[in-house]
N, C-alpha and C positions, 0 to 999 in steps of 0.2 A: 541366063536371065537373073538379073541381080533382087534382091529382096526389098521390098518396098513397102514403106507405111506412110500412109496420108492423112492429112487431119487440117482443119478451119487454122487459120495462124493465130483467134484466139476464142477461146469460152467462154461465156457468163453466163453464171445461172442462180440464179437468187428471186427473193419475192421484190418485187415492189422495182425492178431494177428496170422496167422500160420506162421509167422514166430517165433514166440515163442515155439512152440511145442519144441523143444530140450531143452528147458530151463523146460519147466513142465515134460517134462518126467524124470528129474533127481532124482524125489525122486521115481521113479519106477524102473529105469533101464538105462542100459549104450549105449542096442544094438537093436533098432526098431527095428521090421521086421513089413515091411509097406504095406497092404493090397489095392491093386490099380487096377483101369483101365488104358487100356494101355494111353486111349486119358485122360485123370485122373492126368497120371504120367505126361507129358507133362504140365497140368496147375499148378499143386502144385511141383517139383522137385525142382526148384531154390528158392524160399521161405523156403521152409527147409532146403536147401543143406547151404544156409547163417549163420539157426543157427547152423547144422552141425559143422561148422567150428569152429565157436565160443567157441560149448561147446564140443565142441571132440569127435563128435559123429558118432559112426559107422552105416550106412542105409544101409538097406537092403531092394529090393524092391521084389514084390511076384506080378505078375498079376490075377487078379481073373476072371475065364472063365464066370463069367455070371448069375446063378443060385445055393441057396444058397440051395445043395441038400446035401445029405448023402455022397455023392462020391466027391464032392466038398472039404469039412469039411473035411475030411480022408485025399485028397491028401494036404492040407496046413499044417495037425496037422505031416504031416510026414514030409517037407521041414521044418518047425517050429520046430520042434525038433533034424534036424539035421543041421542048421545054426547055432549054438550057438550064438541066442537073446536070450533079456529073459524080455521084451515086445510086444504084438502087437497094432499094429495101423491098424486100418481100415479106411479109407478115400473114400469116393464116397458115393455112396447112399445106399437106406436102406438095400438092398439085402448084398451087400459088410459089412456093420455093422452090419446084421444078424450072416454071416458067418462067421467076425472077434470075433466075441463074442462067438459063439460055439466053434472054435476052442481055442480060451482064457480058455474057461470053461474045457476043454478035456486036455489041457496041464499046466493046473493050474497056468495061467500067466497074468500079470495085462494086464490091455486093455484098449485104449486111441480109444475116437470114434470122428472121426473129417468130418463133414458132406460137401458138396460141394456144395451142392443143400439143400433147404429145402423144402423135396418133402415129410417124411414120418415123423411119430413120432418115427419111431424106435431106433435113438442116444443114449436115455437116459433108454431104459427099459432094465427091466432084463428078456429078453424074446428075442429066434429067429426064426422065422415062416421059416418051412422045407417045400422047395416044391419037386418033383422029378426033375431029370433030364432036363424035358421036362415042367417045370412051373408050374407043376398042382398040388395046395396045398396037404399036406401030413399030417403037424403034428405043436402042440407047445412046440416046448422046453424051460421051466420052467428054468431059470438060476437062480442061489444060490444069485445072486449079481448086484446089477447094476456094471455099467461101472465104471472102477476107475475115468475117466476124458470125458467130452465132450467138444468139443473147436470148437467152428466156426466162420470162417470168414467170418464175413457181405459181405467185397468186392468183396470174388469171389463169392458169392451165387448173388451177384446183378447185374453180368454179366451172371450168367446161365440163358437159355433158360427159358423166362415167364412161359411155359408152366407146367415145374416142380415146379416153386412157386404154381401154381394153383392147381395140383396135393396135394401139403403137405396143402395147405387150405382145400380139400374136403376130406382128412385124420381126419382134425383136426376139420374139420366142425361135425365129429359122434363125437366125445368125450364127450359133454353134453349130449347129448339125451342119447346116450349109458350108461354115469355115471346114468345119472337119471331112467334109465330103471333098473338098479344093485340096487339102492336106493330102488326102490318102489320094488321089490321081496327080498328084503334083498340079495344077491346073494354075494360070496366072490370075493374078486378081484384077482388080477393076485400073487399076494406076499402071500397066507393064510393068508388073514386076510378079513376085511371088509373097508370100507370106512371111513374116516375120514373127521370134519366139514373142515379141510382145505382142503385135495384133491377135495372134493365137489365145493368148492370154486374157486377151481382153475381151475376146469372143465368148469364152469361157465366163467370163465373169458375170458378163451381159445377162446367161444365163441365169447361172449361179443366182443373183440380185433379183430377178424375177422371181424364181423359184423362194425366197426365202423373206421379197417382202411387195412381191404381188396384191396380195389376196389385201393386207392391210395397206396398201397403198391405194386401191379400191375404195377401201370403207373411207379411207381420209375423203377422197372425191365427192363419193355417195354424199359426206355431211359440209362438203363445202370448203373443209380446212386445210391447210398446209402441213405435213409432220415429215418427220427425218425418211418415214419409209417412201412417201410420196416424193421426196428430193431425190431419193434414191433409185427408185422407179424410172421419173422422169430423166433421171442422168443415161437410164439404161434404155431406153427407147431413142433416146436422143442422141446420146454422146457415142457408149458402147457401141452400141449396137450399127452404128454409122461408120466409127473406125473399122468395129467387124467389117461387116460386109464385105465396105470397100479395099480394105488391105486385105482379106484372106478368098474375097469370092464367094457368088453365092451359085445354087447348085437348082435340084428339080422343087423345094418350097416353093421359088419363088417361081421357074418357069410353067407351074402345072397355075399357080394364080393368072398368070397371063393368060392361060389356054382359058379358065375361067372368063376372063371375059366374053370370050366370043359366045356365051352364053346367058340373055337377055335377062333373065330370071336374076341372074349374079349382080344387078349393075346396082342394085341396093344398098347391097354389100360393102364395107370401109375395105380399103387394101389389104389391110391386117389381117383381117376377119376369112380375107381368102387363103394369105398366106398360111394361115392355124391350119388347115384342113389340106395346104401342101405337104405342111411341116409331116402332118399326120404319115400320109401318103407316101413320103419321102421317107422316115421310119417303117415303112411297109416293104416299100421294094426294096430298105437294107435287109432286110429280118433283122431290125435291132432286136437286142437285148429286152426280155420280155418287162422288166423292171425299170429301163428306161424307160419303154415306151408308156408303160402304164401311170410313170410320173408329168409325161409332157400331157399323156390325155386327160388325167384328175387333174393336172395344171388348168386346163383349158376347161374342165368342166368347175373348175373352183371359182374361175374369172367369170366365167359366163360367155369365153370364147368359142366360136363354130367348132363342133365334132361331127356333124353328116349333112349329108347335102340339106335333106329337109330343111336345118339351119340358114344353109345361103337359099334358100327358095325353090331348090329341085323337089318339088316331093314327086316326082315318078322317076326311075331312073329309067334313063330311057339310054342304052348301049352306044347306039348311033352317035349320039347329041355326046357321049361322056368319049368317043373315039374323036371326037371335034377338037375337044379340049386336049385329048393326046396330044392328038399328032401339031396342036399350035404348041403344045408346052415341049415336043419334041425339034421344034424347026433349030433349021440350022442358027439362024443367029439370035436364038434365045440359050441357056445356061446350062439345059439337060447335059451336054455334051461335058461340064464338069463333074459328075458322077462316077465314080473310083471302076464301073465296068459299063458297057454296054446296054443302052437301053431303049424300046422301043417302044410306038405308041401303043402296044399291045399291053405292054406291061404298065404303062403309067397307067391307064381305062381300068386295068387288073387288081392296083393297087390302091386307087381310088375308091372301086367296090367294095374293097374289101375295107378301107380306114372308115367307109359308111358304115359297113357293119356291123365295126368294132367297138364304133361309136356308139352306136345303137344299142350294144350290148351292155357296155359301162352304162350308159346311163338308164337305162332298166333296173340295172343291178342298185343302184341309190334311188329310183323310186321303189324298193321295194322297203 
């Protein structure tokens, strides 16, 4: 199996730059059809509608109900096919660039992923996580391609709501451990292949860039403004952390989140914010290193990202309900099975207990 790294064919990422979107789309296409939320449309409309004019361009807006399901994907590849575009743009967050990129893929049409928020790593992968109707993961669809373009705007992501930076931080926060978990079983990544010394690298970095300008990349948010840590932040939720994944593979973070859904109480919860308390978990059943571990949880307790269930909405833990979420984070065609040994839902239920804990215990210890 040869080694393989995947990536958007190009980047942008700067303040103020969707209003260039009309200008990068020219060598795709003449006629967006632009994948949005309604309160979505309202923030980005006149920043495009400016280059609109400029470069003669015809918008077409689509609003997206919500959930990036089978029945979703169906009704836009039908409106998409009878608008005569012959681009999609997907704008808002990762659900909405799920959906714009399945449908891109079904109607064989380039696809510009322009993020609002930088809440998931999903912009840049060639992958769209199908849930049903009703949230509750389903499936992954393998795309032939990354995105032809990713373009984000520092300035509006530095006016969204803290909360969804923090979110694409505990996304971005599995991407090491998860690469390094694909590493040590040899396991393939998301593109048929394996991992390469750079995706490695960059998984790592992802990391690293969290860890060293998180916490101030936060306060930039908190007050509204744009700064180098925030640029920096956002490149690693976005960029890093997307190449991660996808070129090295992701491991039990991200499948004990999936098993989270099928639990009602969670559906609150941003992606990210489940993933923090896989990542936990997944540190649990290695027995990392006790220094590790205690820097990814002061990590998460600095951000203000999930450490125990109470956080996602369980406050009883109820055995039965946490065996639920095993054996979904355990099925065969979700990720567990990339994990360097053997593992079962006995043990995920086990190690979840116990990152509740631990959780528990850390943050006692700084109310005191």
């Amino acid at each position: 199996m040869a080694n393989i790294i995947g990536s958007p064919e190009r980047y942008v990422q700067g303040s103020g730059v969707l209003a260039e979107l009309c200008k990068h789309v020219q060598s795709m296409g003449k006629s967006p059809f632009i994948l949005v939320s309604e309160s979505g449309k309202k923030r980005v409309e006149g920043s495009i509608a400016s280059g609109a004019r400029e470069y003669n361009t015809k918008l077409t807006f689509e609003t997206f109900r919500g959930e990036c399901s089978r029945n979703e994907i169906d009704r836009l590849g039908s409106l998409f096919k009878n608008s005569g575009c012959d681009v999609i743009v997907g704008i808002g967050g990762g659900k909405i660039h799920d959906t714009a990129k399945a449908v891109a893929h079904y109607a064989k049409a380039p696809i510009v992923i322009v993020p609002t928020i930088a809440a998931t790593d999903a912009p840049c992968s060639a992958l769209s996580v199908i849930y049903s109707d009703e949230g509750v993961f389903e499936e992954y669809l393998f795309l032939p391609r990354n995105p032809n373009m990713v373009l984000v705007d520092t300035d509006i992501i530095s006016k969204a709501p803290a909360r969804l930076l923090v979110s694409g931080m505990g996304d971005a926060l599995a991407t090491y451990f998860e690469a390094r978990a694909c590493k040590q079983s040899d396991s393939g990544n998301f593109i048929g292949g394996k991992y390469t010394v750079t995706s490695m690298a960059i998984a790592r970095l992802c990391y690293d860039t969290l860890i060293a300008d998180g916490v101030k990349a936060l306060a930039a948010v908190k007050a509204g403004v744009c700064t180098k840590a925030l640029e920096n932040v956002v490149e690693a939720n976005t960029y890093l952390s997307g190449i991660g994944f996808e070129s090295c593979g992701i491991a039990a973070a991200h499948a004990i989140h999936n098993g989270f859904t099928a639990i009602a109480e969670t559906h609150h919860c941003y992606h990210g914010e489940k993933v923090a308390i896989g990542t936990l978990a997944q540190l649990v059943l290695e027995n990392a290193d006790t220094e590790e571990f205690a820097q990814v949880m002061n990590f998460c307790l600095d951000v203000g990202l999930p450490t125990t269930l109470a956080d996602l909405g369980i406050n009883e833990i109820k055995v039965p309900e946490l065996m639920k979420v095993a054996e979904l984070a355990c099925s065969p065609n979700d990720t567990m099975g990339n994990m360097p040994f053997a593992v079962t839902p006995r043990m995920v239920c086990d190690a979840i207990i116990a990152a509740d804990a631990l959780g528990r215990e850390y943050k006692a210890k700084r109310a005191k």
